[in-house]
N, C-alpha and C positions, 0 to 999 in steps of 0.2 A: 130387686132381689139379685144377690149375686152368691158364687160359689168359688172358694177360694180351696188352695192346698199349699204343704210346705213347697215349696221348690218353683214356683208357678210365678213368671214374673207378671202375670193382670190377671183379675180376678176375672172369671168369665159371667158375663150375664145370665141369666136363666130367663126364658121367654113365659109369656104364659101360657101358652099351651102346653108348657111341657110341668106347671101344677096345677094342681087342683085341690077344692075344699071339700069337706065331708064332715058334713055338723059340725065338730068342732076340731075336726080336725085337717090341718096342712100336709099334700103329701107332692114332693118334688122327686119328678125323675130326669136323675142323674147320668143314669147307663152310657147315653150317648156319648157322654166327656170322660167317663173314667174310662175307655175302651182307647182311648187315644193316650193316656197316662203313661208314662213307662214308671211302672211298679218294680225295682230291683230290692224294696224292701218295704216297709211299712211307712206310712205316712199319716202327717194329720192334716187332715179336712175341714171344713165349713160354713155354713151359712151364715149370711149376714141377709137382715132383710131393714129395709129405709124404713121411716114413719110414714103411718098412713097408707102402707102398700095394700093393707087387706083392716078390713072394720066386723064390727057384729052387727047385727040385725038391726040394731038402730041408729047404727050408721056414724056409732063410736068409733074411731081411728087407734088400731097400735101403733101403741109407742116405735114400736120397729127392736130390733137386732142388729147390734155393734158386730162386729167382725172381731170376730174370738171369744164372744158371748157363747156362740155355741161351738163346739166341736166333736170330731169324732176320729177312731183312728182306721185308716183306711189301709187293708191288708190285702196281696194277692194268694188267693188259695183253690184258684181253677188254673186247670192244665193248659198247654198248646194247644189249638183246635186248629186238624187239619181241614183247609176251605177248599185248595184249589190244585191242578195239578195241572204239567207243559211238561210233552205234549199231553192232551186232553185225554182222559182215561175212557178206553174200548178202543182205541188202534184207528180213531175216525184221523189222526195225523199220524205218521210215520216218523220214526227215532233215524237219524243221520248211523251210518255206521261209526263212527268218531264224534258221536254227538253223545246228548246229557238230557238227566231229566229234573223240572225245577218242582219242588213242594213247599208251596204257600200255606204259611200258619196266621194265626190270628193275632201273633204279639209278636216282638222281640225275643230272640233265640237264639241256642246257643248250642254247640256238638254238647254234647257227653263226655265229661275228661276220661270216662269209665276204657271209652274206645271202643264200642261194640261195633256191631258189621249190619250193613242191608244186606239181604239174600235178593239177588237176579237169576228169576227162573225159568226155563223156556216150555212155553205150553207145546202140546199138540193133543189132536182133538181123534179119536177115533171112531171106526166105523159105526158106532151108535151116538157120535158126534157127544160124547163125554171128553169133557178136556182134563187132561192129568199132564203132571210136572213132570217130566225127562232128565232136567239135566240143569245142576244150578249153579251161581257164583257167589261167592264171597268178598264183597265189596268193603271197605275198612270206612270206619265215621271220620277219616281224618285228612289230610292233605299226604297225595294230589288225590285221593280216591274222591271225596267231598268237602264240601266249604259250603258257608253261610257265605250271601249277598245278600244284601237290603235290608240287614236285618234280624227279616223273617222270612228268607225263602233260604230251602235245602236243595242246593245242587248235588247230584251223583252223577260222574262220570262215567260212561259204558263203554268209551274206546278199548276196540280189542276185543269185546265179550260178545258184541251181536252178530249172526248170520241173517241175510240177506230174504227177505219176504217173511221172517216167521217170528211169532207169536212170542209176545214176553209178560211176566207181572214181575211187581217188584213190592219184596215185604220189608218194613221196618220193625223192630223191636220196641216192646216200650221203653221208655226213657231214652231214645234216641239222640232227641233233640229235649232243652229243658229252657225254660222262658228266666228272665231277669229274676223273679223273688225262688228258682229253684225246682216249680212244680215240672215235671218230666211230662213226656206226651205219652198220647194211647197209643199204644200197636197199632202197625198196619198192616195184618193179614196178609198174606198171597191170595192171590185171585182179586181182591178188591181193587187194587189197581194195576192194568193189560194195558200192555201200548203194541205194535208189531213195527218189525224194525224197514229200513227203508229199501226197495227194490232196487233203486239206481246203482246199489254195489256191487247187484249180479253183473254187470261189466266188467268190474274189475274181476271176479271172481274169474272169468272167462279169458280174463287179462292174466289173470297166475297160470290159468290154464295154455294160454300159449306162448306163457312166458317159459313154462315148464318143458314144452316143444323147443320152443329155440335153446334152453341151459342143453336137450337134449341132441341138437343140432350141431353145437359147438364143441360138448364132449364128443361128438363122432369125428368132427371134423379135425381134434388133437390128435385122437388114437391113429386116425389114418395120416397124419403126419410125423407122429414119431414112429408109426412102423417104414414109414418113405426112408427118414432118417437113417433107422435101423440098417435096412435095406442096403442103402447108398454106403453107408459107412462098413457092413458087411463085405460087401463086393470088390469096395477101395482097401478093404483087409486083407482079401484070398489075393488079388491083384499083386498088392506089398510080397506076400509071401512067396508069389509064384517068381517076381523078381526082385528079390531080398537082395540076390549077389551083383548082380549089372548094379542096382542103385546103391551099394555099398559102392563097390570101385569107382563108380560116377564119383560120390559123394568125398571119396579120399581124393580124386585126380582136381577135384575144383578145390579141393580145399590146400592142396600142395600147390594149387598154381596163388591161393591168394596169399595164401605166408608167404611167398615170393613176391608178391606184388608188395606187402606190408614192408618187405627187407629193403625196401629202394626209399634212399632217405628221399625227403620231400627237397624241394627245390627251396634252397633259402633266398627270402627277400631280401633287400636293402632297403632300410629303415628310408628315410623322408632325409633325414639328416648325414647321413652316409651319401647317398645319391648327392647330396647338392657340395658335398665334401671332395667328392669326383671329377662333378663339372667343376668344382674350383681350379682343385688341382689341373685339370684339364685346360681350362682358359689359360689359366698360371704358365701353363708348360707351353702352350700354344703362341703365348706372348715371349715367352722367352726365346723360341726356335724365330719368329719374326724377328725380335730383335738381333738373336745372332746371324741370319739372313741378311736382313739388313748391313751389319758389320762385315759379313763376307762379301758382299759385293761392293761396297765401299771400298775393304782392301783391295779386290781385284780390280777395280777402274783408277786404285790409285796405280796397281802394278802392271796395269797396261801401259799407264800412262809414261811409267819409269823406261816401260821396254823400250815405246814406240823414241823420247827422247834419246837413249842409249843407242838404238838403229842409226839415228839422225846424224849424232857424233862418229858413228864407226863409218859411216857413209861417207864424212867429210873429209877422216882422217883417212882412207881407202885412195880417194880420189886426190889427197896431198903425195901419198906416198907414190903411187901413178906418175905424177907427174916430175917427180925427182927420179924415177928411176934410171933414166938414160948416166947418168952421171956415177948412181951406185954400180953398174956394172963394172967402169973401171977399177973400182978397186977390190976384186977379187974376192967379194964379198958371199963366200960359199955356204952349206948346208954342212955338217959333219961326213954325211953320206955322198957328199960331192955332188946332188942335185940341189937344185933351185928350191926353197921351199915354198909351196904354196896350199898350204893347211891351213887351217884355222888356229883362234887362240885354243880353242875346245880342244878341236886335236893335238894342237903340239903337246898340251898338256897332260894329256887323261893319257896312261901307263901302254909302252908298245907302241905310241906315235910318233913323230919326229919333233926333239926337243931343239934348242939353242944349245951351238958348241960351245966348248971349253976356250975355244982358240979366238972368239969377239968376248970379249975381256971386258964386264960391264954392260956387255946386250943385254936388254928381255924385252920380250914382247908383249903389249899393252895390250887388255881386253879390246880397246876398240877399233884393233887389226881384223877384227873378226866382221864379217858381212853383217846384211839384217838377218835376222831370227833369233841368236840368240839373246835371250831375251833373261834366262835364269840357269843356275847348274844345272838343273836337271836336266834341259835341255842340252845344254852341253856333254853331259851322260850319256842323252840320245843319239849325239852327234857322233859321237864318239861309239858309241856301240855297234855302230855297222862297217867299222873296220875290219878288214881280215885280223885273222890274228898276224903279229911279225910284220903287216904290209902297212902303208903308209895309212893313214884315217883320213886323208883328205877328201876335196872332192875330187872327180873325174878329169879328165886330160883337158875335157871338149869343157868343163865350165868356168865361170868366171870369178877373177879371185873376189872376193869377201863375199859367195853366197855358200847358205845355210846347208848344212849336210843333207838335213832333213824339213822338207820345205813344211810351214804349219799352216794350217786350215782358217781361215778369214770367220769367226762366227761371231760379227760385230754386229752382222743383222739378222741372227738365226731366231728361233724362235727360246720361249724361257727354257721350254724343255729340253729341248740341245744343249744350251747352256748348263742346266742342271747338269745333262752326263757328262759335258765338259769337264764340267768340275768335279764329280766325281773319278775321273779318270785318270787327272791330275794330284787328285788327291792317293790316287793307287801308283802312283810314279815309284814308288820305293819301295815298292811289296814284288816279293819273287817272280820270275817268267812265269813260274807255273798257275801262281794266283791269279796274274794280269792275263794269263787267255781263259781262265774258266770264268773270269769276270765277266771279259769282252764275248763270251759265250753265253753266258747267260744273257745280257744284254740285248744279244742279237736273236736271242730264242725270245725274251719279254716283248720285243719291240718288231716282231715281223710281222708284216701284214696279214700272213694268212692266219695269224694268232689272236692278232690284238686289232680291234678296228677301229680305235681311236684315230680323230685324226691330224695329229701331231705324228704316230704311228713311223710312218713310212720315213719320214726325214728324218729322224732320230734315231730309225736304222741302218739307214742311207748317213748319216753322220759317223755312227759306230763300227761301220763297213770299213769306211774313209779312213778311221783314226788308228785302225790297224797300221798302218805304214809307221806313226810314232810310237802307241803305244807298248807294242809284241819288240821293240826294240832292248835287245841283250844287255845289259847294265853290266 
């Protein structure tokens, strides 16, 4: 014997205990299986029974019941029946402060689209230990207030609404919740079901309480900071005002000296490429003064070398005319002024000395009559420059014929820097008397020992001492 419905993929067995007979009558129960059914609307049901499963007293066998031989239509028309409740109803468990409570129904279940609300209400119990409702909530059937889980259980949320040790019930309205084929549930009274919420929150409670200390801590401790403020900034106020005038004139005398500091242009750089446009030019110029260096002492070693051969031939030709003399005496062989002449070529020559008369017809006298030193005109200038005026330019009675008016300084072993004034010295041969002592004054003020401690110094003063005798000579 088996028990079939629409929707049912195997047909479920029925045991025998669960029929039994009665004269003539078969009666199966069912209850236990249609209880597990979900009923969202009407269905058809029924029995099939094998051959031979049940006989009559003489022990004749029926025929049996085909499956869909019989049927029936199986409707739900009983409500949700609440079974169960968490936490457990009388307050023997305690509700979380942020905790929920769950209602177990007997089917599948569903909110109410209607929207209605549970009422949470807090007991307390007075001195003749009658408990009455104080103070209640309004909780909504809907999310986040409540949801169905599993089905068939109604949760409701009570974060927010419970205080700490005391006393709650919680009533439902009918039709609250409503089962698959629509039937609504029963009310659930207040007072029916009391839970009491849970003690462990008095901590926290205790916790607002000294939390509400320390907010009150903190605002103390601003106030007496901005009156600090206050205070300070007050006092740096009367201060300002008491010296408004000093800190003005301060204020003008710093700020006239910085616009004067701002008016001083900055120092301009040289670029990267300037700079090395410099040392070019530098190198450049530094090569060139070597090279003309170079070229001036070349010419001067060429024109020593002219002088010293020119000495040579005047030396020769000195010592030929020496020796003819005896023979020139007799022929009356006189000076214009009726003395001997014994000058130089320099002198005879240069303006105011004793020239060749009119009366040797074809005489002149050859530069290399002249002794050693002269060496170039200028020196012949020199020669010639320490003649009185009107008086002969020769040398002296006591010297000998062909030496030099003005004897010259040997500096073939001096050092480079004697050399250098050398030449500058010679190079000032043609520049006025006045020019050549401020020269040789500076000179001798550059190059004094107590001035300059170089030590080239002293001989190249000691040279420039010396060269007064040529150089200060009257042109």
């Amino acid at each position: 014997m088996s028990f079939w419905c629409d929707g049912m993929a195997l047909d479920e067995d029925v045991s025998r205990s669960r029929a039994g007979v009665s004269s003539s009558a078969l009666t199966v129960d069912m209850t236990w299986l249609l209880s597990t059914l979900t009923r969202s609307g009407p269905r058809n049901c029924g029995l099939a029974i094998s051959s031979g499963t049940i006989c009559d007293l003489k022990g004749a066998g029926f025929p049996g019941l085909a499956k869909g031989a019989y049927s029936f239509r199986l409707t739900d028309a009983e409500p949700p029946q609440l079974i169960d409740f968490d936490p457990s109803n009388g307050g023997a468990a305690s509700v979380p402060m942020d905790g929920h409570a769950n209602l177990l129904y007997s089917e599948p279940i569903v909110l109410n689209p209607a929207g209605l609300s549970a009422t949470l209400s807090r007991l307390e119990m007075d001195s003749s230990g009658t408990t009455s409702i104080v103070q209640s909530y309004q909780i909504p059937l809907k999310s986040p207030g409540a949801e169905i889980i599993s089905s068939s259980v109604l949760r409701i949320y009570l974060s927010g609404k419970l205080r700490s040790g005391l006393q709650y019930t919680l009533a439902l309205p009918a039709g609250a919740v409503v089962d698959l084929a629509g039937n609504s549930c029963r009310e659930l009274p207040a007072n029916v079901y009391s839970f009491r919420a849970a003690t462990a929150a008095l901590r926290i409670e205790e916790g607002y309480s000294d939390s509400g200390t320390s907010v009150g801590l903190v605002i103390l401790a601003v106030c007496l900071t901005v009156a600090f403020v206050l205070g300070v900034t007050l006092g740096f106020w009367r201060l300002y005002k008491a010296n408004a005038t000093r800190i003005a004139a301060y204020l003008k005398h710093e700020g006239d000296g910085v616009r004067q500091m701002r008016q001083i242009p900055p120092p301009v750089m040289a670029s990267a490429a300037e700079k090395s446009n410099v040392y070019s030019s530098m190198s450049s110029a530094s090569g060139r003064a070597s090279d003309a260096a170079k070229a001036t002492a070349a010419a001067e070693s060429a024109y020593r070398s002219a002088t010293a051969a020119a000495e040579r031939i005047a030396a020769a030709t000195a010592a030929a005319a020496a020796a003819e003399k005896p023979s020139a005496t007799g022929s009356g062989a006189k000076s214009t002024n009726g003395s001997a002449s014994h000058g130089t070529w320099a002198q005879r020559t240069m303006p105011g000395g004793p020239r060749p008369t009119s009366s040797a017809p074809g005489s002149r006298v050859h530069p290399s009559s002249e002794g050693p030193g002269r060496d170039s005109s200028k020196e012949k200038r020199r020669s010639s420059g320490g003649a009185a005026p009107g008086g002969n330019a020769g040398p002296s009675s006591g010297s000998a014929p062909g030496q030099s008016a003005t004897p010259q300084e040997d500096t073939s072993g001096a050092t480079p820097e004697v050399k250098v004034v050398e030449k500058q010295l010679r190079a000032l041969m043609d520049k006025p008397l006045a020019e050549r002592k401020k020269a040789i004054k500076d000179l001798l003020v550059e190059f004094h020992p107590d001035k300059n401690s170089a030590a080239h110094a002293k001989e190249v003063f000691q040279y420039v001492n010396n060269a007064r005798a040529w150089f200060l000579v009257e042109i």
